[in-house]
C-alpha positions as CSV (number, residue, x, y, z in Angstrom):
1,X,231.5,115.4,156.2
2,X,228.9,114.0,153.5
3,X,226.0,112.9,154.8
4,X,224.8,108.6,154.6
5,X,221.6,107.3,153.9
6,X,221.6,105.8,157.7
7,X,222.1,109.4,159.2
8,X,219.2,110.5,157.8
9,X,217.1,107.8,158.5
10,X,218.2,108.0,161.9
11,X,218.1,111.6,162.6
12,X,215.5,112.9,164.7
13,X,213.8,115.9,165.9
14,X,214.3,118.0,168.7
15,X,212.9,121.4,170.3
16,X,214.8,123.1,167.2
17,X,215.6,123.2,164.0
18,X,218.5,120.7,163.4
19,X,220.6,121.3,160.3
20,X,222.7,118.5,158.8
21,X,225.5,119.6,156.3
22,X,226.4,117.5,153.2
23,X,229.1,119.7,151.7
24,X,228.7,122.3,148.5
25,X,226.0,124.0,150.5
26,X,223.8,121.3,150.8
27,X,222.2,121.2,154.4
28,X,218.9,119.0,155.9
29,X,217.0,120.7,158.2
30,X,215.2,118.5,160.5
31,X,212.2,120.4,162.3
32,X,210.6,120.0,165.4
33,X,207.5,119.0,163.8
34,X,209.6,115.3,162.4
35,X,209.9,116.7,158.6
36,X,213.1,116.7,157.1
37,X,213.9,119.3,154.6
38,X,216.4,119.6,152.1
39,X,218.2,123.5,151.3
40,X,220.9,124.9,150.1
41,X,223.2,127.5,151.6
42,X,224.6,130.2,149.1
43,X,225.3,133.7,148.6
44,X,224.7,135.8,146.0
45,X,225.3,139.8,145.3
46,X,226.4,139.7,148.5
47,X,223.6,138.4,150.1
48,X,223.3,135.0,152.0
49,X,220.4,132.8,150.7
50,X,218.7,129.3,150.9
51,X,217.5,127.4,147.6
52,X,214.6,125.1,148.7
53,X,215.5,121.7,147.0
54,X,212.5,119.8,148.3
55,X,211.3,117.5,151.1
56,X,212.7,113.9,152.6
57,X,211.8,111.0,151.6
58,X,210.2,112.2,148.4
59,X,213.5,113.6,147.6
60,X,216.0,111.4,148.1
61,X,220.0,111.9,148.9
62,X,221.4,111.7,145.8
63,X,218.3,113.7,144.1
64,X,219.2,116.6,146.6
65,X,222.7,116.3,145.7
66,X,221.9,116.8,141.7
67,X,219.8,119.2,142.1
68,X,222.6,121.5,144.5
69,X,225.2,120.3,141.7
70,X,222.3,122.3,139.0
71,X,221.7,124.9,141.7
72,X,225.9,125.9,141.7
73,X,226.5,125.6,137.9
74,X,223.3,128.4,137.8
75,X,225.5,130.8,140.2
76,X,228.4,130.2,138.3
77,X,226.9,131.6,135.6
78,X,225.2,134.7,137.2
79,X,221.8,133.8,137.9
80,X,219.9,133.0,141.2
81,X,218.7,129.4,141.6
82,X,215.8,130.6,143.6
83,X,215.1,133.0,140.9
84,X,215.5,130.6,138.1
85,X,212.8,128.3,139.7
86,X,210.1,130.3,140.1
87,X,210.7,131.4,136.1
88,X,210.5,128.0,135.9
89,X,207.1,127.7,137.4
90,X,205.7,130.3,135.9
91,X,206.9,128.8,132.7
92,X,205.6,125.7,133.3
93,X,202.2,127.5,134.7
94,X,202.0,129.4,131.5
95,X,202.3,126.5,129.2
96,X,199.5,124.7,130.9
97,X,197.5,127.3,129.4
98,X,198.9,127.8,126.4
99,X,197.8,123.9,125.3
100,X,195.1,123.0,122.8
101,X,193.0,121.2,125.8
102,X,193.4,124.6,127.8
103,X,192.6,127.1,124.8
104,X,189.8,124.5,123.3
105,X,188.0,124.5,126.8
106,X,188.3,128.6,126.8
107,X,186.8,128.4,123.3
108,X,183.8,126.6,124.2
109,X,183.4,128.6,127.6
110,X,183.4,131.7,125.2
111,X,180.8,130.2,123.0
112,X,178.5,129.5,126.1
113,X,179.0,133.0,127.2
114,X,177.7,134.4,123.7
115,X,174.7,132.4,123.7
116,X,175.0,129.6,121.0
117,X,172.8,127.3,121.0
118,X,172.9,123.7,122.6
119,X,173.1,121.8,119.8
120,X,176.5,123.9,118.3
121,X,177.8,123.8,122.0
122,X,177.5,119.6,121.7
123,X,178.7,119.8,118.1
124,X,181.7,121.7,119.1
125,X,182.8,119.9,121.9
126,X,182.7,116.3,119.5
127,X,185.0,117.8,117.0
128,X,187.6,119.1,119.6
129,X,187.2,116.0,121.4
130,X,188.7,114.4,118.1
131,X,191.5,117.3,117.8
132,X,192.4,116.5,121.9
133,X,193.3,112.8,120.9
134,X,196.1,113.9,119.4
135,X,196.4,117.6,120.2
136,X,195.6,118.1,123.5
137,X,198.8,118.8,125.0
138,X,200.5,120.1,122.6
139,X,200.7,124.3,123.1
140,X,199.2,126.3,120.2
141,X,202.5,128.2,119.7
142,X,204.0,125.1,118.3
143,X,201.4,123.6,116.3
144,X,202.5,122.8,112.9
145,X,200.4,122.7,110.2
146,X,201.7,119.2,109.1
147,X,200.4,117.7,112.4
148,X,197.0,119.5,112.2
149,X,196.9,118.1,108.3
150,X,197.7,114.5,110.0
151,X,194.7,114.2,112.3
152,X,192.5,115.9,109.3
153,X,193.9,112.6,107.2
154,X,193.0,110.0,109.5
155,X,189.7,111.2,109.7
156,X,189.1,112.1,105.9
157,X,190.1,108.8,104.7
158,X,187.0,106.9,106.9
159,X,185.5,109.4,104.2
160,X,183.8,111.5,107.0
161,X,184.9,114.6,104.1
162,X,182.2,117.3,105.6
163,X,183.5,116.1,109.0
164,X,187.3,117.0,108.4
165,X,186.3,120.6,106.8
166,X,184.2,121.2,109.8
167,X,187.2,119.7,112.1
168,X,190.0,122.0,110.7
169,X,187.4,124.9,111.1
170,X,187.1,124.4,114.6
171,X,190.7,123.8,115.5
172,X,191.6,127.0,113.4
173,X,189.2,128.9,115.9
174,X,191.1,127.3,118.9
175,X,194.3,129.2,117.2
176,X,192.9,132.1,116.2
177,X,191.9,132.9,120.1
178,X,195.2,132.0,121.0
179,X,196.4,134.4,118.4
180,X,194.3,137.5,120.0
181,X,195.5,136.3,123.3
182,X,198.7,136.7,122.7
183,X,200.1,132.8,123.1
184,X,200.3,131.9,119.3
185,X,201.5,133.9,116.4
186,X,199.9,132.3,114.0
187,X,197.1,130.0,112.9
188,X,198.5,126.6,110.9
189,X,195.1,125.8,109.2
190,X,195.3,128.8,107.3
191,X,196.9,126.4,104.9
192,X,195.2,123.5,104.8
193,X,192.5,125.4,102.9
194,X,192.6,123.3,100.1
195,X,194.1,120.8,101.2
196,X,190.9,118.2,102.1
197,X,188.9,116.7,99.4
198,X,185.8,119.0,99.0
199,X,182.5,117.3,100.6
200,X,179.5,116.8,98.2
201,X,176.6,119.5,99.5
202,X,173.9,118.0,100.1
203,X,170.7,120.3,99.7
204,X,167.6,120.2,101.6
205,X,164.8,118.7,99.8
206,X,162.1,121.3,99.1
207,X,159.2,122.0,96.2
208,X,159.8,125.4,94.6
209,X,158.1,124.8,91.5
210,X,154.5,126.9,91.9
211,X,152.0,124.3,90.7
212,X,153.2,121.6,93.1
213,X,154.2,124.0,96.5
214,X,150.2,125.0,96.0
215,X,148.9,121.2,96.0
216,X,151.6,120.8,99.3
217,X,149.9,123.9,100.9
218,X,146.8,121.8,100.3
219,X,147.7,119.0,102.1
220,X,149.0,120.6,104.5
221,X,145.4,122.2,105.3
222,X,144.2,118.6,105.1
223,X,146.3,117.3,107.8
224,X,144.9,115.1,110.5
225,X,147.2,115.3,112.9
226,X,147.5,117.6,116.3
227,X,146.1,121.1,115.5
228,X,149.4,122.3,116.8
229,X,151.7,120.7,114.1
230,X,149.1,121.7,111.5
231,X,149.5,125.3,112.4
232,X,153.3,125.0,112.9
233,X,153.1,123.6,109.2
234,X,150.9,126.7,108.2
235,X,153.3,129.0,109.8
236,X,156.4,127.8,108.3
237,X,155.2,128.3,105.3
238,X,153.9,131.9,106.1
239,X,157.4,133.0,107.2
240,X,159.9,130.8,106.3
241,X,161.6,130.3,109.3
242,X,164.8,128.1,110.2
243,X,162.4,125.6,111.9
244,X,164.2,125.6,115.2
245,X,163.1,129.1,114.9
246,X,160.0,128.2,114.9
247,X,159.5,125.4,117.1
248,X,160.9,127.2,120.0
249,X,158.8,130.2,119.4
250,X,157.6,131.6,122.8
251,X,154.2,134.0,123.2
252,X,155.9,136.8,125.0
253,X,157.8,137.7,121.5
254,X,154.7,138.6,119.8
255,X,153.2,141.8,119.5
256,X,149.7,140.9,117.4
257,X,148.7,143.9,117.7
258,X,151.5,145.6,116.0
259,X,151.7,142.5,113.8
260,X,155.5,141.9,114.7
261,X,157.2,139.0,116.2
262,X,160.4,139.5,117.5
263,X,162.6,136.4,117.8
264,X,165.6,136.9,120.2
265,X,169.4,136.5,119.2
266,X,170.1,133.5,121.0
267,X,167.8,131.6,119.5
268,X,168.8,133.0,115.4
269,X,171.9,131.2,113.9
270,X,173.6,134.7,113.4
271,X,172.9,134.8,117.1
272,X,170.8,138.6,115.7
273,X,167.5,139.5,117.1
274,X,165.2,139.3,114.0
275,X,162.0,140.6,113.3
276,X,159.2,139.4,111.4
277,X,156.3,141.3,110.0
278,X,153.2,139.2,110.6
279,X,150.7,139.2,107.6
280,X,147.1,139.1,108.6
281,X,147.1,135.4,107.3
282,X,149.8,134.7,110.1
283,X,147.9,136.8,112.7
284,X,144.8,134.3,111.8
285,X,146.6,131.7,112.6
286,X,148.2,132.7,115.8
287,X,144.7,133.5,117.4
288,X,143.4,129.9,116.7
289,X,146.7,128.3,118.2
290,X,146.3,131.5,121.0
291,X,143.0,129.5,122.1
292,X,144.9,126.2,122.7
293,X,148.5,127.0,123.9
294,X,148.3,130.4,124.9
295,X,148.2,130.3,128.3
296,X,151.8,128.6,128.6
297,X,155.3,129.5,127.7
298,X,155.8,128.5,124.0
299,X,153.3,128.5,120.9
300,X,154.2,124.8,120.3
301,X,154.7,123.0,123.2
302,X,155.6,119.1,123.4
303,X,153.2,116.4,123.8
304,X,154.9,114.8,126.6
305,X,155.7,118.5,128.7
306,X,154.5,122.0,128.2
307,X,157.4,123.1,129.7
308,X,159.8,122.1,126.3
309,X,158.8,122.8,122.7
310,X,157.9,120.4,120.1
311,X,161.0,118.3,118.7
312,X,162.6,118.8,116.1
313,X,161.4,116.0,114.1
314,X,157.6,116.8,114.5
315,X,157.6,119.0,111.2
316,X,159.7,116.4,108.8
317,X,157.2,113.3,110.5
318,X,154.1,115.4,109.8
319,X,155.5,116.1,105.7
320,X,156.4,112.2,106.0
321,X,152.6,111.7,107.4
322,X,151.3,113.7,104.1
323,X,152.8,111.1,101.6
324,X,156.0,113.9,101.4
325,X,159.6,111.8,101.3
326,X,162.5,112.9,102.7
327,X,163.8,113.4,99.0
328,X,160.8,115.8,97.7
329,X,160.0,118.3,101.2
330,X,161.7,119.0,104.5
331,X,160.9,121.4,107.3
332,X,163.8,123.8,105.8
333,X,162.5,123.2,102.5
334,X,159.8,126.4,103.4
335,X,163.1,128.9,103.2
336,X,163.9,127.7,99.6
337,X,160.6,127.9,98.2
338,X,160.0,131.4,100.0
339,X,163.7,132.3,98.4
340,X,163.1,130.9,94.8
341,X,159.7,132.5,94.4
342,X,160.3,135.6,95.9
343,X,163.2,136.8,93.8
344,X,161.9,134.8,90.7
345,X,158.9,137.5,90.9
346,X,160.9,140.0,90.3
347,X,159.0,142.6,92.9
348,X,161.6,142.8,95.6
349,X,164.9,144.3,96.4
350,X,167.3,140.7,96.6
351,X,168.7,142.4,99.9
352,X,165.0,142.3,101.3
353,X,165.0,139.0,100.4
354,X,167.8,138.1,102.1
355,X,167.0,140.2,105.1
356,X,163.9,138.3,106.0
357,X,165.6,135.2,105.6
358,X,167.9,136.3,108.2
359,X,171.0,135.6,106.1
360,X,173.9,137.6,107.2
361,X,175.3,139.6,105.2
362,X,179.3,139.7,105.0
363,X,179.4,143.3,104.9
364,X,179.0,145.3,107.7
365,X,177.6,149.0,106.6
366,X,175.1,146.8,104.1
367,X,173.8,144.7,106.8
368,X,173.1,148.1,109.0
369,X,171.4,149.0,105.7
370,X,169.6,146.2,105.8
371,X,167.9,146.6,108.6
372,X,167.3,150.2,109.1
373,X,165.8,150.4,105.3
374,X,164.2,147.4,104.1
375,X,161.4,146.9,106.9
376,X,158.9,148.7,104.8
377,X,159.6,146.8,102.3
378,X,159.4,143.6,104.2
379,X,156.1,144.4,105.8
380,X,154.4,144.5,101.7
381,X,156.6,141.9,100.8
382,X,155.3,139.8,103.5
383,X,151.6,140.4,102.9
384,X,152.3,139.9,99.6
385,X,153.8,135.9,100.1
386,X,150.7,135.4,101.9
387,X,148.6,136.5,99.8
388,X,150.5,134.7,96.7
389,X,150.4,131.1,99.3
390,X,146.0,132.0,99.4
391,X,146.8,131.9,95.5
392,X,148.8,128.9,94.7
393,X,146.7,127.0,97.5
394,X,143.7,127.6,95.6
395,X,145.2,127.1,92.3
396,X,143.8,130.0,90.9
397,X,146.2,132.8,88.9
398,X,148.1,134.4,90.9
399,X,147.9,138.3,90.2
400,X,151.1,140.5,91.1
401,X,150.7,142.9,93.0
402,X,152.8,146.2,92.9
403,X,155.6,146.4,95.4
């Protein structure tokens, strides 16, 4: 006899397991303990089984009664209900995983783990907090490239351009780990290479032209300021470092005495230890700064604690300080100058150029090369830009010296 709302309500617990029968299997087991659980009875290959449906009130009568009715029509058609459900949470499980939010928050979990810097950790996590809006629950498997092109749109035409190419880069990384995981076949922003509108580059300001980098090296001697921004300044320009590089430069990777200073992958943008040969110019200047930061943890510490580094607009306020605008010299203006001048002198191999600038080369057997073969070469050439700086800060000839 079917079951009524009323006889459940009213059916109470006793020293055992009461079970109430609805008909097509469908049972409610009251239990000692008060709860009231709904199952269903069934056999199959010959075995006699129970198919949890779920727990009274949450589930209600005719919920329970569904849900047998689903149960039956999966027997009738070969397959185990109780099987079929746990399939179905490991589905369900799975996909959780599988979704842009999940993969995203892997992605930035693996970027942690390999070191990259804060600043590209916070950067990452903006741009795929613009790609979750829209594509967070989606699972990577059935990302279309039409939808990814979509949310590109809608933030290329606020004409952030340089923003959009950088937000389809990092949602293609999202898919290409799901890819090597095994949970997408294929990465949709393959093509949408060309479909944004290409964003303007915009070059860092910097003085290449001989004459005038000479009279900045001049000021730059002339500077008023804290002695340790005037030797970061002097530094810079002595080896054209990144100038987070620099800034964040810490005693214990120096070796004066074998005129090297080792700066730890972490802390490179190709996330490479690199090596740079010191000239005796550089060495000079690191014993004078020795005397007043030395005994702490970084060469150029912050004003306000010694236990951060400068910031990073110290070094752009200092060139602003010297009557430089923001349109003639930046920090990062050192590397082009360093980069124009070396190669226009026509004394070093292009690749040992490159080398010291830490650029990475694409190719994997030349960047090995790179590194075993050019250090020589990078110790003279070194010297050699210091000696040329001496030169154009005097504003005498400069005399070329043989490589």
């Amino acid at each position: 006899m079917a079951l009524t709302q009323l006889q459940i309500e009213k059916a109470k617990p006793g020293d055992k397991r009461k079970k109430l029968s609805d008909g097509k299997g469908l049972q409610l087991w009251v239990e000692p303990d008060g709860a009231k659980r709904w199952r269903m009875a069934y056999r199959f290959d010959g075995k006699q089984l129970v198919y949890a449906i779920g727990v009274f009130p949450e589930i209600g009568l005719k919920d329970a009664r569904e849900a047998t009715d689903a149960a039956r029509k999966l027997l009738a058609a070969g397959i185990d209900p109780t099987q079929q459900k746990r399939l179905d949470k490991l589905t369900a499980a799975q996909e959780r995983t599988n979704t842009f939010e999940a993969i995203a928050a892997e992605l930035l979990d693996k970027k942690r783990r390999e070191g990259c810097a804060k600043s590209t950790l916070t950067k990452s996590e903006w741009l795929l907090g613009i790609a979750k809006a829209d594509l967070g629950k989606r699972p990577v498997a059935e990302l279309k490239a039409s939808e990814v092109l979509a949310v590109l749109k809608e933030v290329e035409g606020k004409g952030n351009h340089e923003t959009a190419t950088r937000l389809r880069g990092i949602i293609g990384e999202v898919c290409r780990l799901a890819v090597a995981t095994g949970r997408a076949e294929a990465d949709p922003t393959w093509a949408l290479r060309r479909a944004l509108v290409t964003p303007t580059v915009t070059h860092r300001a910097a003085i290449i032209e001989p004459v005038a980098f000479g009279g900045l090296l001049r000021a730059i001697d002339g500077y008023d300021g804290t002695p340790e921004t005037l030797y970061a300044l002097q530094l810079l320009a002595l080896t054209f470092l990144r100038p987070g590089e620099l800034r964040q430069a810490e005693w214990s990777e120096f070796e004066l005495e074998q005129c090297v200073w080792t700066i730890p992958g972490p802390r490179m943008k190709m996330r490479k230890p690199h090596k740079v040969p010191l000239a005796p110019q550089a060495l000079e200047v690191l014993k004078q700064l020795q005397a007043i930061t030395g005994r702490g943890k970084f060469l150029f510490p912050s004003v306000r604690s010694s236990s951060r580094c400068l910031s990073e607009n110290t070094l752009n306020a200092a060139l602003r300080r010297l009557g430089y605008t923001s349109e003639q010299m930046t920090a990062h203006g050192f590397r082009a100058a360093a980069s124009s001048l070396l190669n226009e002198s026509g004394l070093w191999n292009p690749d040992a150029i490159e080398a010291q600038l830490a650029h990475r080369e694409s190719n994997e057997v030349r960047r090995a090369y790179a590194r075993a073969e050019y250090w020589d070469e990078r110790v003279r050439m070194m010297t050699w830009w210091a000696d040329k700086l001496d030169a154009l800060r005097s504003g005498g000839n400069v005399i070329r010296l043989r490589a």
